[in-house]
PDB file of N, CA, C and O in Angstrom:
ATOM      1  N   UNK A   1      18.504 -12.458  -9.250  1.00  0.00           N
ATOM      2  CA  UNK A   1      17.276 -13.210  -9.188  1.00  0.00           C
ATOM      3  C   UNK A   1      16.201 -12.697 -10.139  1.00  0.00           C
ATOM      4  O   UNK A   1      15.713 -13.504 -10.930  1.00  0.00           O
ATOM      5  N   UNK A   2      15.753 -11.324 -10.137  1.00  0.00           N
ATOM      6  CA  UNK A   2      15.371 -11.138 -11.326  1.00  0.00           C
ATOM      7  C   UNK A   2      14.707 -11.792 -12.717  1.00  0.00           C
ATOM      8  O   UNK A   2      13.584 -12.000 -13.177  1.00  0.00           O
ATOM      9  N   UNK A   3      16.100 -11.987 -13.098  1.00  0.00           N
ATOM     10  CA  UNK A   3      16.400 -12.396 -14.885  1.00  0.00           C
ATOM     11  C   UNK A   3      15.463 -13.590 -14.884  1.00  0.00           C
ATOM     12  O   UNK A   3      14.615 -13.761 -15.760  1.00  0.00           O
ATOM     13  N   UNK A   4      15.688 -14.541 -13.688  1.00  0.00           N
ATOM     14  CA  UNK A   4      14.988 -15.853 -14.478  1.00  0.00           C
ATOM     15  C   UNK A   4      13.276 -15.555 -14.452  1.00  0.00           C
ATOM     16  O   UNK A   4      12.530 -15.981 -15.334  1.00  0.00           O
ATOM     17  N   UNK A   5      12.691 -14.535 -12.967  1.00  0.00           N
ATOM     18  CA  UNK A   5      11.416 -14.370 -13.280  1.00  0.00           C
ATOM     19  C   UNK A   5      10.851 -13.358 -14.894  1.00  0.00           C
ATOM     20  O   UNK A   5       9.850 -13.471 -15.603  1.00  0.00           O
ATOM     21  N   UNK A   6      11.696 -12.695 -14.935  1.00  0.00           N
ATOM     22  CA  UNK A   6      11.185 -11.835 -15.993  1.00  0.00           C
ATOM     23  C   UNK A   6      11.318 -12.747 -17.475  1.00  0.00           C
ATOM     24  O   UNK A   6      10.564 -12.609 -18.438  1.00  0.00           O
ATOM     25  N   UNK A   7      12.358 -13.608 -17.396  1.00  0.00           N
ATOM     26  CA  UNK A   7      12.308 -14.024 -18.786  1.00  0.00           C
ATOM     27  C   UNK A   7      11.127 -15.235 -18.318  1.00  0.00           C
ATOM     28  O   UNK A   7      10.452 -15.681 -19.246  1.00  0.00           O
ATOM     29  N   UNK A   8      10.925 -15.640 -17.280  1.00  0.00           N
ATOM     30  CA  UNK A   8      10.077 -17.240 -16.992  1.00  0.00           C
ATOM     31  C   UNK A   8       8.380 -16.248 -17.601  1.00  0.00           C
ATOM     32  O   UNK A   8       7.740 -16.591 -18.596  1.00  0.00           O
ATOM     33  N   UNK A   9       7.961 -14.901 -16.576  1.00  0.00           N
ATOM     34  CA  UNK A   9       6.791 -14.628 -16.766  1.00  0.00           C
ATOM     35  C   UNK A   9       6.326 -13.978 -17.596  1.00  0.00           C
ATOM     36  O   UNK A   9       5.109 -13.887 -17.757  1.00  0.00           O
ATOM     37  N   UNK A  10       7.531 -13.150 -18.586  1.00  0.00           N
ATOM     38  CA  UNK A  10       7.444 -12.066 -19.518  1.00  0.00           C
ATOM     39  C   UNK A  10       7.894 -12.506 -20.602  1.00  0.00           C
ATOM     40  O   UNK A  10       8.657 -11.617 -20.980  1.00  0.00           O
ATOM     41  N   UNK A  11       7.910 -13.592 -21.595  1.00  0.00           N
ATOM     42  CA  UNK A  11       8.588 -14.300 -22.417  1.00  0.00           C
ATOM     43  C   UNK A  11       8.835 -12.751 -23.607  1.00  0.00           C
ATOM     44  O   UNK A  11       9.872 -12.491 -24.218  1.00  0.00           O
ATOM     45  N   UNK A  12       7.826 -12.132 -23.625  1.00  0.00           N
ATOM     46  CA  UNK A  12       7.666 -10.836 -25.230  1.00  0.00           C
ATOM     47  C   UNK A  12       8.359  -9.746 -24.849  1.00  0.00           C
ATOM     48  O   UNK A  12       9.098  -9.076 -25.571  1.00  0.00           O
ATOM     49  N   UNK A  13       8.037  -9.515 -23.348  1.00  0.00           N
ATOM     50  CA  UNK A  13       8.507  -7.753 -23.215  1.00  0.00           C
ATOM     51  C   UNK A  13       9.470  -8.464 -21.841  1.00  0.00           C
ATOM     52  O   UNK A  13       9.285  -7.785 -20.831  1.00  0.00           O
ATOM     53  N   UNK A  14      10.319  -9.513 -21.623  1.00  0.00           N
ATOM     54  CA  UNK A  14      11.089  -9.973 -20.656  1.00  0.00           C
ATOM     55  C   UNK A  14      11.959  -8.571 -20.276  1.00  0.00           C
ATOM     56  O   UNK A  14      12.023  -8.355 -19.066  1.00  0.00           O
ATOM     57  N   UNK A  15      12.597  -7.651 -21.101  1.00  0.00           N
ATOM     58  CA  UNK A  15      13.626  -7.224 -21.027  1.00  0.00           C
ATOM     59  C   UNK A  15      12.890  -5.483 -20.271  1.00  0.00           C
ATOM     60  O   UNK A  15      13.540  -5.053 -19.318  1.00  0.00           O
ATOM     61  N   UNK A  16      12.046  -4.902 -20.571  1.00  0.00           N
ATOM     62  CA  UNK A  16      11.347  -4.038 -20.245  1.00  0.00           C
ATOM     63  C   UNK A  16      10.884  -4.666 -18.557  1.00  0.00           C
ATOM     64  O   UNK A  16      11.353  -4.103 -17.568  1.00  0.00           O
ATOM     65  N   UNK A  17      10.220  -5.504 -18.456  1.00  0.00           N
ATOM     66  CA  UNK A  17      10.270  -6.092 -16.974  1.00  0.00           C
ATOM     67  C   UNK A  17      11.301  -6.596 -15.937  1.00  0.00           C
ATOM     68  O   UNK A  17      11.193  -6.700 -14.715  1.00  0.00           O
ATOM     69  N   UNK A  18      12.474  -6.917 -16.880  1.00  0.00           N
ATOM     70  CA  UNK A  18      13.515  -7.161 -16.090  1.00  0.00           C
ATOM     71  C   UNK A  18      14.117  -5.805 -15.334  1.00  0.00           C
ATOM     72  O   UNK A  18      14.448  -5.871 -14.151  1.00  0.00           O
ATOM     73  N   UNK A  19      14.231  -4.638 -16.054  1.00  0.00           N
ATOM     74  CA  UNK A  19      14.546  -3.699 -15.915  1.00  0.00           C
ATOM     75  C   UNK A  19      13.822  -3.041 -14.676  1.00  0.00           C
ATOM     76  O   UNK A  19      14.364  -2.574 -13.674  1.00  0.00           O
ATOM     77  N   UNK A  20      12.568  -3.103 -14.949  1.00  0.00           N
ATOM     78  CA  UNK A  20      11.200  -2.462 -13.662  1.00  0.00           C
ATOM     79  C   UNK A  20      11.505  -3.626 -12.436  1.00  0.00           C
ATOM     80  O   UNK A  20      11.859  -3.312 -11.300  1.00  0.00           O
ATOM     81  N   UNK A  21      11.310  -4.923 -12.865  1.00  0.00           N
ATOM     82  CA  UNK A  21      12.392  -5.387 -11.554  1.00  0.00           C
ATOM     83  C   UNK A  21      13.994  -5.059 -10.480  1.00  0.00           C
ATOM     84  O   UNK A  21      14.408  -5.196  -9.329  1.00  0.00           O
ATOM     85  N   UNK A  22      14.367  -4.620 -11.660  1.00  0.00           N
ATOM     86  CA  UNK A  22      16.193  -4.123 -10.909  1.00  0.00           C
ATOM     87  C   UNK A  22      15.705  -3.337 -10.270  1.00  0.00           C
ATOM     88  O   UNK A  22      16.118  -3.314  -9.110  1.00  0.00           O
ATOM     89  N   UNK A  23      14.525  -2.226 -10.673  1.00  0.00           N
ATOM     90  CA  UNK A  23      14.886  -0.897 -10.296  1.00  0.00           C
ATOM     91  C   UNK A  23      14.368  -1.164  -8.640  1.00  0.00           C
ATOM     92  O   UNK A  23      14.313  -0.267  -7.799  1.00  0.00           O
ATOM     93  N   UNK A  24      14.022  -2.559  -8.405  1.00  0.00           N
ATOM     94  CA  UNK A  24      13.649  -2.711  -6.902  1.00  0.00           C
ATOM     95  C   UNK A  24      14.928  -2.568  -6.019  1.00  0.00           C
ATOM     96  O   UNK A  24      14.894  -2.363  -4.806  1.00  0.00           O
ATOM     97  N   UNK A  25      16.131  -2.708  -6.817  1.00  0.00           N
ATOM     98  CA  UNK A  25      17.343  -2.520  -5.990  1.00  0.00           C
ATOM     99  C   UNK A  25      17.673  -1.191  -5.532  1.00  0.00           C
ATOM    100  O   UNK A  25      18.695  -0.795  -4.972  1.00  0.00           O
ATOM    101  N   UNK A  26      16.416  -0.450  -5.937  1.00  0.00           N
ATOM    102  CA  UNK A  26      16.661   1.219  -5.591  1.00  0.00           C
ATOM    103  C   UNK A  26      16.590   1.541  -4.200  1.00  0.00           C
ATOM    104  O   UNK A  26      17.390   2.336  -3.709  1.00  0.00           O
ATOM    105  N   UNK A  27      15.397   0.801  -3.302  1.00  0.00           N
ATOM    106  CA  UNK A  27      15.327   0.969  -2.121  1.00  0.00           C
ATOM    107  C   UNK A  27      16.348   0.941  -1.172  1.00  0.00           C
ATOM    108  O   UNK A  27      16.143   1.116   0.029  1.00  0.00           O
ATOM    109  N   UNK A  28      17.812   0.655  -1.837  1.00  0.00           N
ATOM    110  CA  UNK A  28      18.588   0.249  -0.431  1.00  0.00           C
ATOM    111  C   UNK A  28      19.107   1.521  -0.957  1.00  0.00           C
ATOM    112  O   UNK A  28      20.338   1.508  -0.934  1.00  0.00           O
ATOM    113  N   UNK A  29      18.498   2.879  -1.535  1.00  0.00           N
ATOM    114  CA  UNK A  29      19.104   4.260  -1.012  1.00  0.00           C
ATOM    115  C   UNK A  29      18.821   4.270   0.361  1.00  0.00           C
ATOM    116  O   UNK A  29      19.773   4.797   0.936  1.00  0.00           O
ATOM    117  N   UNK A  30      17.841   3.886   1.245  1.00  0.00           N
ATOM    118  CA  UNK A  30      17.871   4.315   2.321  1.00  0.00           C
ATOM    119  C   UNK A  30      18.614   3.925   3.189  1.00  0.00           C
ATOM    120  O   UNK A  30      18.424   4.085   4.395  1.00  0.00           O
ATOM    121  N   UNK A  31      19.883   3.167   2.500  1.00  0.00           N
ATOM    122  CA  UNK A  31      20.736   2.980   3.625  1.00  0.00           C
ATOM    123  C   UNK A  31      22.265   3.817   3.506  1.00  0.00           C
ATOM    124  O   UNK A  31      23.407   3.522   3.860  1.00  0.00           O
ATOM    125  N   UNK A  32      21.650   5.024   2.811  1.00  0.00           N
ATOM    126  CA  UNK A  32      22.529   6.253   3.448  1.00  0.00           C
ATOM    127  C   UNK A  32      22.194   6.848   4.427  1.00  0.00           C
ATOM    128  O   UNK A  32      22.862   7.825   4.767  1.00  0.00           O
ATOM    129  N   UNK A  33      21.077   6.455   5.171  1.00  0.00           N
ATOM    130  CA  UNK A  33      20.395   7.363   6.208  1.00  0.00           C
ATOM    131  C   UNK A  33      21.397   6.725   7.355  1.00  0.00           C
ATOM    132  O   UNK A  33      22.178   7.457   7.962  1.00  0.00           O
ATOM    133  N   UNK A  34      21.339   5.676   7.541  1.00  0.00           N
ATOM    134  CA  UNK A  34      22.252   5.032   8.127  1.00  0.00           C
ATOM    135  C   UNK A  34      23.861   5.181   8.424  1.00  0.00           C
ATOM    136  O   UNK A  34      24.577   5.697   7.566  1.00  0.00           O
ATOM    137  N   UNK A  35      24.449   4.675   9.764  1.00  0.00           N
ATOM    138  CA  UNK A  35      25.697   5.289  10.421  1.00  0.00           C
ATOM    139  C   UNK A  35      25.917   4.061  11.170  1.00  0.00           C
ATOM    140  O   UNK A  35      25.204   3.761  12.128  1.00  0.00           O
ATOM    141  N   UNK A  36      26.990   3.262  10.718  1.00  0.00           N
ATOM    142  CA  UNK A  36      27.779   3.233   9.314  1.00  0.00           C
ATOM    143  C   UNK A  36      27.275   3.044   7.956  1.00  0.00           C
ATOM    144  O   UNK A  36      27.304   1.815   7.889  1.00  0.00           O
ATOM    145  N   UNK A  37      26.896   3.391   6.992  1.00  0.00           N
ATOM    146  CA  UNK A  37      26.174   2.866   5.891  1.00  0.00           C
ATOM    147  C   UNK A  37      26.131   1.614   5.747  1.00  0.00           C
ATOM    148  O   UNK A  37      25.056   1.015   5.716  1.00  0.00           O
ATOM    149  N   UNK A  38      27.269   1.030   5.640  1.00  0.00           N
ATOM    150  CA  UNK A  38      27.517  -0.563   5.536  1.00  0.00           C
ATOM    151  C   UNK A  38      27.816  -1.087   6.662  1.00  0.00           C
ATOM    152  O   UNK A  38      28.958  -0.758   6.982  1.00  0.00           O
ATOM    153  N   UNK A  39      27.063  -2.096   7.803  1.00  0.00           N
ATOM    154  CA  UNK A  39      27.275  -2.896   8.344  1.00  0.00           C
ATOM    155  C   UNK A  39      26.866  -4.493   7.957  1.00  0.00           C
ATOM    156  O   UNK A  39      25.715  -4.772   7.620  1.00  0.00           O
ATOM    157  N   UNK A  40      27.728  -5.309   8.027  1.00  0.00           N
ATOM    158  CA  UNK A  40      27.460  -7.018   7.722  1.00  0.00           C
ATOM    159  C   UNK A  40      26.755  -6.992   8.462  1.00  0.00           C
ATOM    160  O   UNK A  40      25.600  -7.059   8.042  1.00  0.00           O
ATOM    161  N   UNK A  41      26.948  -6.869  10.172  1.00  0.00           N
ATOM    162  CA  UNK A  41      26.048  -7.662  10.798  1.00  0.00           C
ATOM    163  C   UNK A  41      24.577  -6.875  11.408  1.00  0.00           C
ATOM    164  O   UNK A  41      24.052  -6.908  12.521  1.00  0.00           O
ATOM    165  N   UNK A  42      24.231  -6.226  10.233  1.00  0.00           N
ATOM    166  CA  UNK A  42      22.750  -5.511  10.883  1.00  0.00           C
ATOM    167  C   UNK A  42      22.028  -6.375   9.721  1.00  0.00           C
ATOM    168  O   UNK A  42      22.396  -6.883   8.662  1.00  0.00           O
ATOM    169  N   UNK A  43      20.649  -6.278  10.545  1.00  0.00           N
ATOM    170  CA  UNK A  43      19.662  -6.931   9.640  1.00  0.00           C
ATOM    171  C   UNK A  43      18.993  -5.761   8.737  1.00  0.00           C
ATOM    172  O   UNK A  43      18.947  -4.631   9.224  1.00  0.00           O
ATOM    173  N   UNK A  44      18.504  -5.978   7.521  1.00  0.00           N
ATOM    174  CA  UNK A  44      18.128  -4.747   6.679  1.00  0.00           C
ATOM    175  C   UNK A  44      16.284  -4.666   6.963  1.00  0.00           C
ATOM    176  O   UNK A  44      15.555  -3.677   7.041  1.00  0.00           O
ATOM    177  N   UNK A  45      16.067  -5.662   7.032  1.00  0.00           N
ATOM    178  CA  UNK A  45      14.671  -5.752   7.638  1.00  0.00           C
ATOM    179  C   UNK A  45      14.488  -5.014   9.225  1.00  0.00           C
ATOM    180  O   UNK A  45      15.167  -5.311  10.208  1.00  0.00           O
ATOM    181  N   UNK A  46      13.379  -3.975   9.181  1.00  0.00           N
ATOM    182  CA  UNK A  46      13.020  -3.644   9.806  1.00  0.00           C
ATOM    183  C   UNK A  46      13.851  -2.393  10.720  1.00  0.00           C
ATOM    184  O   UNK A  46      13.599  -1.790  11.763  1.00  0.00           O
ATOM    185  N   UNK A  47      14.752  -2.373   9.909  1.00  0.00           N
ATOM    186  CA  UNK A  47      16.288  -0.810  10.190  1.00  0.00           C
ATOM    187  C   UNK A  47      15.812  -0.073   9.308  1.00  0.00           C
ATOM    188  O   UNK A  47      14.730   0.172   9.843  1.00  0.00           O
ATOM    189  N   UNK A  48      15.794   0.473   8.355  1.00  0.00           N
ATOM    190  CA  UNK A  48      15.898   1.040   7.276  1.00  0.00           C
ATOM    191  C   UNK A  48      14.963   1.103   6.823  1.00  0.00           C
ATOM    192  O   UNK A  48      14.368   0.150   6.319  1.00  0.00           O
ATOM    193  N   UNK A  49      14.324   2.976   6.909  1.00  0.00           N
ATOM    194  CA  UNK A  49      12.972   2.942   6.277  1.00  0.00           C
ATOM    195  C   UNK A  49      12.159   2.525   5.268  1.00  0.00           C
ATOM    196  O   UNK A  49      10.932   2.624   5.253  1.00  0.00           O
ATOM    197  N   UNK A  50      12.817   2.084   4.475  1.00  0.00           N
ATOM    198  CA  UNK A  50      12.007   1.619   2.899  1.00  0.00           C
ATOM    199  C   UNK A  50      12.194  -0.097   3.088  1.00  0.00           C
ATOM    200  O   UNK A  50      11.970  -0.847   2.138  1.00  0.00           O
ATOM    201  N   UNK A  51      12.750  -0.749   4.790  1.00  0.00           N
ATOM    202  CA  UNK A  51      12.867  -2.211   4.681  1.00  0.00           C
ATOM    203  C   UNK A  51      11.620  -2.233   6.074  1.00  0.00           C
ATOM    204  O   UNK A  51      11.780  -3.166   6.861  1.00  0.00           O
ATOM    205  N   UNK A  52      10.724  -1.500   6.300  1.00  0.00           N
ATOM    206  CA  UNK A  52       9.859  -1.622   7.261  1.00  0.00           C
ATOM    207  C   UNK A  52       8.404  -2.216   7.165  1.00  0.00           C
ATOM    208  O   UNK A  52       8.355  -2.559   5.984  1.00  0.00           O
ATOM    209  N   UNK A  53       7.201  -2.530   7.727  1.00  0.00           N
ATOM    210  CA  UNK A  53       6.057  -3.072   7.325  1.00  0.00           C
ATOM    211  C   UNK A  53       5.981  -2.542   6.733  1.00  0.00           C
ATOM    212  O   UNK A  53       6.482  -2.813   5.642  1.00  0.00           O
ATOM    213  N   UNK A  54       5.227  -1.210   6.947  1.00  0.00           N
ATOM    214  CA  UNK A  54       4.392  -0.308   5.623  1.00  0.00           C
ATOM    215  C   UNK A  54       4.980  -0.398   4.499  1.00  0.00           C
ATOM    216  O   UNK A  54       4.337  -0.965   3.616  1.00  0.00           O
ATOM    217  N   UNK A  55       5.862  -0.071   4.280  1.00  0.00           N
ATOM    218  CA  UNK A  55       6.549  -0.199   2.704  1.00  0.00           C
ATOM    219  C   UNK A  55       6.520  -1.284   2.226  1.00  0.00           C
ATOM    220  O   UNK A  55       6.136  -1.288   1.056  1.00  0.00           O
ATOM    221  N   UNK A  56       6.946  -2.903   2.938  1.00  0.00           N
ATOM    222  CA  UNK A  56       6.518  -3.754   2.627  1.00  0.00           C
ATOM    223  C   UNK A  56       5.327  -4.471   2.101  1.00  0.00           C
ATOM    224  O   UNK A  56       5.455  -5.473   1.397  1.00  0.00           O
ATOM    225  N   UNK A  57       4.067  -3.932   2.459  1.00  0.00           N
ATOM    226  CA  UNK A  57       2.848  -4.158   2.526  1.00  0.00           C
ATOM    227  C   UNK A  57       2.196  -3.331   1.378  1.00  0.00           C
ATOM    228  O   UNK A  57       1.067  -3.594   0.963  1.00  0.00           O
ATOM    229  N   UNK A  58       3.232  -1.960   0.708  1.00  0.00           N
ATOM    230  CA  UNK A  58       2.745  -1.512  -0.627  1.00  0.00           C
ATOM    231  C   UNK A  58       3.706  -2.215  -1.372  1.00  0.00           C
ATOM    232  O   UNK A  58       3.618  -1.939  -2.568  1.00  0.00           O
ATOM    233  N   UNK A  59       4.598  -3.030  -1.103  1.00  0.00           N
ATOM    234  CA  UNK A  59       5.390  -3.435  -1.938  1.00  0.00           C
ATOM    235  C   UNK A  59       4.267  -4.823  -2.606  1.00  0.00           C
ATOM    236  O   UNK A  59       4.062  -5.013  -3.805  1.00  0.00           O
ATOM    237  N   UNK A  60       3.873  -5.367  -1.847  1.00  0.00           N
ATOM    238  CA  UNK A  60       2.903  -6.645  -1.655  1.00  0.00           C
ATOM    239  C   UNK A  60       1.968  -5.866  -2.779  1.00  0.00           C
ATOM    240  O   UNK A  60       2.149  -5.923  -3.995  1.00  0.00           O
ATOM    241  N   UNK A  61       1.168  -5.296  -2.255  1.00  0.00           N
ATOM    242  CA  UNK A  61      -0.015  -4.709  -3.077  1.00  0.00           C
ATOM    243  C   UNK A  61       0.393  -4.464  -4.565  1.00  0.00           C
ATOM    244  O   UNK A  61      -0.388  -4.897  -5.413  1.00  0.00           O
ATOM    245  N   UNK A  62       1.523  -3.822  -4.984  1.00  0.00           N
ATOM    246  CA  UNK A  62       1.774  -3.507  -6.470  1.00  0.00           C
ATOM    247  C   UNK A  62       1.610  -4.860  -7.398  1.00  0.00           C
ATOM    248  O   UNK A  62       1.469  -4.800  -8.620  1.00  0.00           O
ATOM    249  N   UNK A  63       1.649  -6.105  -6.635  1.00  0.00           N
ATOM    250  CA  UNK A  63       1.586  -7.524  -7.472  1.00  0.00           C
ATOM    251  C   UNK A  63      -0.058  -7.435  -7.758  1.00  0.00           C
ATOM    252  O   UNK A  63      -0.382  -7.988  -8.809  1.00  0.00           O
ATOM    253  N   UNK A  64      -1.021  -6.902  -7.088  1.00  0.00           N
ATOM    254  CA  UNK A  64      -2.025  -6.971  -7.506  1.00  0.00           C
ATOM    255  C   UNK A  64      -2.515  -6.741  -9.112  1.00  0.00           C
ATOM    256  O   UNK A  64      -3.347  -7.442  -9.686  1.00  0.00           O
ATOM    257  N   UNK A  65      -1.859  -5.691  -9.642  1.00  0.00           N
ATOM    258  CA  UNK A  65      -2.629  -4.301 -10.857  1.00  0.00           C
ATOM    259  C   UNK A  65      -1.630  -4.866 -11.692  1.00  0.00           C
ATOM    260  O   UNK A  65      -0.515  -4.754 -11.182  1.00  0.00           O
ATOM    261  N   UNK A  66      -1.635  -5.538 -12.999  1.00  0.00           N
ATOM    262  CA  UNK A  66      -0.633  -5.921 -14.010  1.00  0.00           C
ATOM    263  C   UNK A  66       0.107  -5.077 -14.163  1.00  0.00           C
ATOM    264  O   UNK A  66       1.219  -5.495 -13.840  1.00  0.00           O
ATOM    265  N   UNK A  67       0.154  -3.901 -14.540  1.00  0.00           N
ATOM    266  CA  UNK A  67       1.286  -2.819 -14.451  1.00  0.00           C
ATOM    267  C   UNK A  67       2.416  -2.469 -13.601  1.00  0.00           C
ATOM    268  O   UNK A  67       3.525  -2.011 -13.876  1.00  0.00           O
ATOM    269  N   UNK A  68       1.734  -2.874 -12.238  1.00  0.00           N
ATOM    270  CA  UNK A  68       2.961  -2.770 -11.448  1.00  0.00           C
ATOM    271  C   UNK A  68       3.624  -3.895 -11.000  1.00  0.00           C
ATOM    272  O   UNK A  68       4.548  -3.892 -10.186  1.00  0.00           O
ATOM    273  N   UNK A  69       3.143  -4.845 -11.537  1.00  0.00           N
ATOM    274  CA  UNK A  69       3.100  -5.907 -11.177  1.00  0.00           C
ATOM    275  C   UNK A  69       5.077  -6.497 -10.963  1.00  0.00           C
ATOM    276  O   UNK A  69       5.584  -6.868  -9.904  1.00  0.00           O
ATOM    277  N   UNK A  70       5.824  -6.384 -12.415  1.00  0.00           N
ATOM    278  CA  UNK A  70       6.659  -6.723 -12.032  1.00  0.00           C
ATOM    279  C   UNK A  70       7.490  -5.880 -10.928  1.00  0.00           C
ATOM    280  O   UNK A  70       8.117  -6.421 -10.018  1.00  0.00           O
ATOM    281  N   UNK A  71       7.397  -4.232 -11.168  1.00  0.00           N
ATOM    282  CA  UNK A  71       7.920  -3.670  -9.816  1.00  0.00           C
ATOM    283  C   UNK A  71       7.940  -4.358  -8.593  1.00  0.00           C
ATOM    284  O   UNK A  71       8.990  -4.740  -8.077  1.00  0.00           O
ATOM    285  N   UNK A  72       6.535  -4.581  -7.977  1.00  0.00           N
ATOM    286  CA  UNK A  72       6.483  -5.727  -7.197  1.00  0.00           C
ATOM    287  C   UNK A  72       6.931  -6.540  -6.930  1.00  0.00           C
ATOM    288  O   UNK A  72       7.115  -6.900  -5.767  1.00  0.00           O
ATOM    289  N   UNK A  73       7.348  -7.261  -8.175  1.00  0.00           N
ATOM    290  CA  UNK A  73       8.141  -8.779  -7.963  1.00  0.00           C
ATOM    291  C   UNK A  73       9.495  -8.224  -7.886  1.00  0.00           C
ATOM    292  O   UNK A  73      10.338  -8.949  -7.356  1.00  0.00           O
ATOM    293  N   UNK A  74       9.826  -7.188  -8.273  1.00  0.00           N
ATOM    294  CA  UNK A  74      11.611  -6.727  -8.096  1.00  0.00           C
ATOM    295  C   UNK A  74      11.381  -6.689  -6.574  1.00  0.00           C
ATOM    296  O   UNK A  74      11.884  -7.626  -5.953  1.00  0.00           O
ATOM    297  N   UNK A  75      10.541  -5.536  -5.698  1.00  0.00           N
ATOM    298  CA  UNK A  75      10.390  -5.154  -4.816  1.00  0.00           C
ATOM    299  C   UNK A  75      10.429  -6.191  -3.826  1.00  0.00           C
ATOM    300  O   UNK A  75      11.342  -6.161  -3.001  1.00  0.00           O
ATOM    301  N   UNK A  76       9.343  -7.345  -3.781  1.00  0.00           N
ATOM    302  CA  UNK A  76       9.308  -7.979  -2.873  1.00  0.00           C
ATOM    303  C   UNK A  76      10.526  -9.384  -3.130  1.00  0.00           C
ATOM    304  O   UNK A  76      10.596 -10.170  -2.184  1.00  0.00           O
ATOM    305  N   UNK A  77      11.165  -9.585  -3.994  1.00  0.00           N
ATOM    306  CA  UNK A  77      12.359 -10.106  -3.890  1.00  0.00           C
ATOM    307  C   UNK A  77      13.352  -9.659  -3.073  1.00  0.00           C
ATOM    308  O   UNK A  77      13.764 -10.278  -2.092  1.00  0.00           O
ATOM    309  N   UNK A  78      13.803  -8.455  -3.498  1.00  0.00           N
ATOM    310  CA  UNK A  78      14.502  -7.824  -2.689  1.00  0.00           C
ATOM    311  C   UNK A  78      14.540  -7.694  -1.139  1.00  0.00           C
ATOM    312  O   UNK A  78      15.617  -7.781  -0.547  1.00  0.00           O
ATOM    313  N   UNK A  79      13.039  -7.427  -0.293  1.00  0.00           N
ATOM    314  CA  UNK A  79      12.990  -7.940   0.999  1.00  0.00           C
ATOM    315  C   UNK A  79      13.224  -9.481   1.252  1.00  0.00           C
ATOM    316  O   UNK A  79      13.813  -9.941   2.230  1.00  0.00           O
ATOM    317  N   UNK A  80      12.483 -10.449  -0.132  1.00  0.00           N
ATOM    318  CA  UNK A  80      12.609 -11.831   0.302  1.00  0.00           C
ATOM    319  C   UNK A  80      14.108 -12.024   0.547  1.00  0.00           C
ATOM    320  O   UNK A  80      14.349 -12.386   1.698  1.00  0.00           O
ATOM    321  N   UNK A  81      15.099 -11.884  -0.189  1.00  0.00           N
ATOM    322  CA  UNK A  81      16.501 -11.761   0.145  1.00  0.00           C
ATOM    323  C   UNK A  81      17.041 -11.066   1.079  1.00  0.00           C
ATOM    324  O   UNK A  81      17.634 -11.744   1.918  1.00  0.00           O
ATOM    325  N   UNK A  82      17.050  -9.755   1.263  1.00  0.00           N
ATOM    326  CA  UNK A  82      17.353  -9.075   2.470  1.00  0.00           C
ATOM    327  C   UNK A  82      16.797  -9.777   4.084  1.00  0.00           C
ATOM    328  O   UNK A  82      17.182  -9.376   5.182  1.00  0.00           O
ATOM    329  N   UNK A  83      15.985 -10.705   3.877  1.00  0.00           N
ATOM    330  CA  UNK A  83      15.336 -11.507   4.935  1.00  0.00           C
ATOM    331  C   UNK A  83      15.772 -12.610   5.436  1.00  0.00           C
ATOM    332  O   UNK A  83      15.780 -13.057   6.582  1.00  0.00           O
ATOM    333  N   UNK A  84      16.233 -13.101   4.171  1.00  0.00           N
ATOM    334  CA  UNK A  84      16.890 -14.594   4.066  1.00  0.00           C
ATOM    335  C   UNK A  84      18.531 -13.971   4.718  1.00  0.00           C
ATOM    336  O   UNK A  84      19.387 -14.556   5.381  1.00  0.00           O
ATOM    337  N   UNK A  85      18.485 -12.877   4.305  1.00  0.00           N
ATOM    338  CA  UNK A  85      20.442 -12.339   4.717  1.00  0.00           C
ATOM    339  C   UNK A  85      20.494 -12.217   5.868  1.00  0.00           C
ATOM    340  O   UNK A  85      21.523 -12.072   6.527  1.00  0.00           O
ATOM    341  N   UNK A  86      18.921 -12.277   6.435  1.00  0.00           N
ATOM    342  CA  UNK A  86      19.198 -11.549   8.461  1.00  0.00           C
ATOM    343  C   UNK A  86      19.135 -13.096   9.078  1.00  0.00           C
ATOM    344  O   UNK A  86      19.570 -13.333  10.205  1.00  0.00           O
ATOM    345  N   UNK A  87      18.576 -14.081   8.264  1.00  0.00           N
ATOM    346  CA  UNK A  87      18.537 -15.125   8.979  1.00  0.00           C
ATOM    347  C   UNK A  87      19.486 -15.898   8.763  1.00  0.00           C
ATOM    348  O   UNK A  87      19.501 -16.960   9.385  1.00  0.00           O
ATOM    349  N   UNK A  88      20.590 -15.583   7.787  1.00  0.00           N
ATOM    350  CA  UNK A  88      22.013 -16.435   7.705  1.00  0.00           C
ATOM    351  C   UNK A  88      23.120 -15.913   8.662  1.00  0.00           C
ATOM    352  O   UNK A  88      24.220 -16.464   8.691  1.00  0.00           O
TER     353      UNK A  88
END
């Protein structure tokens, strides 16, 4: 999901933002904390420390400040999907 925002909002430096977007896929380290690491049927929202409000809510905030901005959009994709996965 990514690719199409970074090339849609970043037409010059797309590829430098695409990248600060992926790196939102970093957060699901915290699901080594977790036992079994991989379960299908757990929801990732709201298990897993880096899928909880607070983190969510700085995830929100980084869209504010242009700089962090695409982090953000990696970041809060990543819950938007992980969200959409608890409700399928």
């Amino acid at each position: 999901m990514p690719l199409p925002f970074a090339a849609g909002l970043y037409k010059k430096a797309w590829l430098k933002n695409y990248a600060l977007m992926l790196a939102g896929l970093l957060i699901d380290i915290d699901h080594l904390l977790a036992d079994p690491i991989y379960y299908a049927e757990r929801c990732s929202i709201g298990f897993h420390p880096l899928h909880t409000p607070l983190p969510i809510i700085l995830y929100v905030m980084l869209l504010a400040h242009p700089k962090t901005r695409a982090l953000g959009i990696g970041l809060c994709l990543h819950i938007l999907l992980d969200g959409a996965d608890c409700l399928i």
